[in-house]
N, C-alpha and C positions, 0 to 999 in steps of 0.2 A: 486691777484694771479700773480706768474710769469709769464712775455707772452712768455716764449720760454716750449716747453712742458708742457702744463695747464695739462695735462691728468693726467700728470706723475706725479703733486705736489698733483690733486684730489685726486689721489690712493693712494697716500701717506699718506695723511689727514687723508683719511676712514682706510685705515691699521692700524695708531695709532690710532684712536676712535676705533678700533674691538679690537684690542690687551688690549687697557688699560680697555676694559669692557663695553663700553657702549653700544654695543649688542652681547648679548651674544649665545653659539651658538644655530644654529637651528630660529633665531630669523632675522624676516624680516625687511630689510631696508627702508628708505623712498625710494618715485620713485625718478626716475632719472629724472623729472622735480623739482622736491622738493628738492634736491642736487644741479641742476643744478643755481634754485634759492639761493639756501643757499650761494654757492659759486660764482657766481657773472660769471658766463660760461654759453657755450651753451648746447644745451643737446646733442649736440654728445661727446663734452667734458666729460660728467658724463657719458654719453654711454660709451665711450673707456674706463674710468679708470674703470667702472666696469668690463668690458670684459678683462680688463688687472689682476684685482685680481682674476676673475674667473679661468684664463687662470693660475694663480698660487696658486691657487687650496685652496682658503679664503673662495672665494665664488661661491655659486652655482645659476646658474637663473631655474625656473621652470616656464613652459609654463605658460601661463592665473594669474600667481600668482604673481611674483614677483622676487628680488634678497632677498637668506638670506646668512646668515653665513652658510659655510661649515658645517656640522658633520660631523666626521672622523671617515671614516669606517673603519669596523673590517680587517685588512691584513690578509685572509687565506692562509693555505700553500698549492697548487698546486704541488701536487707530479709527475715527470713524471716518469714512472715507466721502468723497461729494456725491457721488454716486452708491444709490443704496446695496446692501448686501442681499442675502437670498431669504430672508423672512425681520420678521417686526423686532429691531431692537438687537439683533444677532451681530455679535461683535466681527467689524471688519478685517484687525490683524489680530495672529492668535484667536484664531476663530477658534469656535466648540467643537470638541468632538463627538460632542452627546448632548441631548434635550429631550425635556420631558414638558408634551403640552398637553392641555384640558382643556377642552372649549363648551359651553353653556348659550343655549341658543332662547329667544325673548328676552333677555333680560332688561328689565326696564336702566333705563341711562339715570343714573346719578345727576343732581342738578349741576355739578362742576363739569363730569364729562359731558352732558348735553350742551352747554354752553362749549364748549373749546368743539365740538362737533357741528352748533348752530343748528339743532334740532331740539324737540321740548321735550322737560322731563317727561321720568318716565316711557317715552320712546322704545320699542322693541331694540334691542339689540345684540351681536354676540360679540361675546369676550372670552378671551386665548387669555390663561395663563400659562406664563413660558419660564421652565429653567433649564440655563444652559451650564455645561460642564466642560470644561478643557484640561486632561490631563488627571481627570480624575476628581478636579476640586471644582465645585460652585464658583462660577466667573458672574453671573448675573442674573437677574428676573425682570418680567417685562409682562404687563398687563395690556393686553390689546383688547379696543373695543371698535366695534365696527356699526354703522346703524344698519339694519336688517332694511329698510331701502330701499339702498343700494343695490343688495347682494341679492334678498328674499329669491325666493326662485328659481335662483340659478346654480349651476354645479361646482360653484363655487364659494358657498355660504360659508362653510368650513373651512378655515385656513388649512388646518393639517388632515382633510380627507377628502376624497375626491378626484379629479385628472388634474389638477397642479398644486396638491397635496405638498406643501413646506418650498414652494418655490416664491413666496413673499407677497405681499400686498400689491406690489409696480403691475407683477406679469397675473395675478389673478383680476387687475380690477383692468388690465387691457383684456385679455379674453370676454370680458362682457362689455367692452367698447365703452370701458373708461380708462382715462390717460388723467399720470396722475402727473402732475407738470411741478407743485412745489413742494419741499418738507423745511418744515420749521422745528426747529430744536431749541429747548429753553432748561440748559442745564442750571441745578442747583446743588449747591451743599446742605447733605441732609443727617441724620441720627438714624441708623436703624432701628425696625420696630423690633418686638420681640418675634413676632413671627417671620418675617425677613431674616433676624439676625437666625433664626432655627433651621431655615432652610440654605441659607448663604456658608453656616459654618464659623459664624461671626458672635461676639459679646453684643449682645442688644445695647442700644446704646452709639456703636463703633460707629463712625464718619464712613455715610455712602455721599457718593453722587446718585442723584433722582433727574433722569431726564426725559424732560416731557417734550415727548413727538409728535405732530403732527403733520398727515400727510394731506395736501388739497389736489383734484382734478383741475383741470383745465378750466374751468368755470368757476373757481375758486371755490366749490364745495369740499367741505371739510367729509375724506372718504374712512379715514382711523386715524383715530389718537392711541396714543400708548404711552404708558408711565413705567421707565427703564431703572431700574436700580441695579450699580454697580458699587461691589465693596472695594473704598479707596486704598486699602491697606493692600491690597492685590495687585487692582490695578491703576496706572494712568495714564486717563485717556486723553488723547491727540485730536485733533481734529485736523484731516485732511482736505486741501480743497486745490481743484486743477486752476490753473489761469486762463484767461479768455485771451487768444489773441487774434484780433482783428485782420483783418486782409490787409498788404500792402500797399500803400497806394499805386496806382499806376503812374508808370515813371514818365508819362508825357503830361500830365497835369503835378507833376510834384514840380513845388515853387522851388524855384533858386535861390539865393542868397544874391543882392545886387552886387556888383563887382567892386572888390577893395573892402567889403563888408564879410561881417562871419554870415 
């Protein structure tokens, strides 16, 4: 083996042996002492080059079992629709059928979410971490922050406890007679981190989309932001939007066309 980057010729090896067929997918590997043997390296050596294929997304490791070949899952479409859905960042088609949220209350705002909020660092505020599941598999996470404000006081500080307990941002910030009138979305292409990709089910590394939401009231105060991460290998997402249509005019002021003319 080359002695400059051994990892990197491993992974290489094992790439061409996946690709040319000799396991095929869904189909488990030798361990990584049995590689590590094979190719004359140590076993961090077959460690890294496997965490470097996983990480591009060949292969997958499963706790107690072992590394096999990737299956390549189905890509759904992820609708987001114009009208919001029942809580922050929860996907509109193919929704979840399972979430798990955490919420932490004073937390001072970061100097990036205090700007997209238009309040000063440091600021009280709470933040909802969300993961949601569809089917059994991690579809996304979504970090919501709220300025305490707003909310302080009311029985509805907590998104997920309380009387509208997981029915979303719209209907908890109308109950204390705020109307939230805009959202703004400013999707990007992103890397997952390594703790994203741990909780997603994902190779650190893997292409998410990262979408930043913000919702304004009627005053254009900015009432929660949220930062939505969805793994693109799963899903892709849509965006939905209705059409506006206008009244028709009334037919005794609708101009005619002069006669002999279109």
């Amino acid at each position: 083996m080359p002695r400059e980057a051994p990892y990197r010729a491993v992974s290489d090896a094992l790439r061409a042996r996946i690709l040319a067929g000799e396991w095929r997918t869904g189909a488990r590997l030798p361990s990584r002492a049995r590689l590590a043997v094979e190719y004359g390296v140590g076993r961090n050596v077959t460690q890294r080059a496997v965490e470097h294929l996983i990480a591009d997304g060949l292969l997958e490791g499963r706790s107690g079992s072992g590394t096999y070949v990737r299956i390549p899952s189905e890509r759904l479409e992820m609708v987001r629709a114009r009208h919001l859905g029942h809580r922050a960042g929860s996907p509109e088609r193919g929704r979840a059928t399972a979430w798990d949220a955490h919420s932490r209350v004073r937390v001072p705002a970061p100097e990036a979410i205090a700007e997209r909020l238009g309040i000063g660092p440091g600021d009280p505020c709470v933040t909802t971490h969300y993961e949601f599941l569809a089917g059994g598999q991690p579809v996304q996470l979504s970090e919501s922050w709220e300025p305490m404000a707003v909310t302080a006081g009311t029985p509805v500080v907590l998104p997920e406890t309380g009387p509208l307990a997981g029915r979303g941002v719209v209907a908890r910030m109308r109950s204390i007679g705020v109307l939230v009138r805009t959202v703004v979305e400013r999707p990007r292409p992103a890397h997952a981190t390594r703790e994203q990709a741990l909780l997603l089910g994902i190779g650190a590394g893997d292409l998410v989309l990262r979408i930043e939401r913000t919702l304004y009231d009627a005053d254009g105060r900015a009432v929660e932001t949220a930062d939505i991460v969805i793994p693109d290998g799963r899903r892709a997402v849509v965006y939905e939007f209705g059409a506006d249509h206008p009244e028709p005019p009334d037919p005794a002021e609708r101009r005619l066309p002069p006669a002999g003319g279109r």
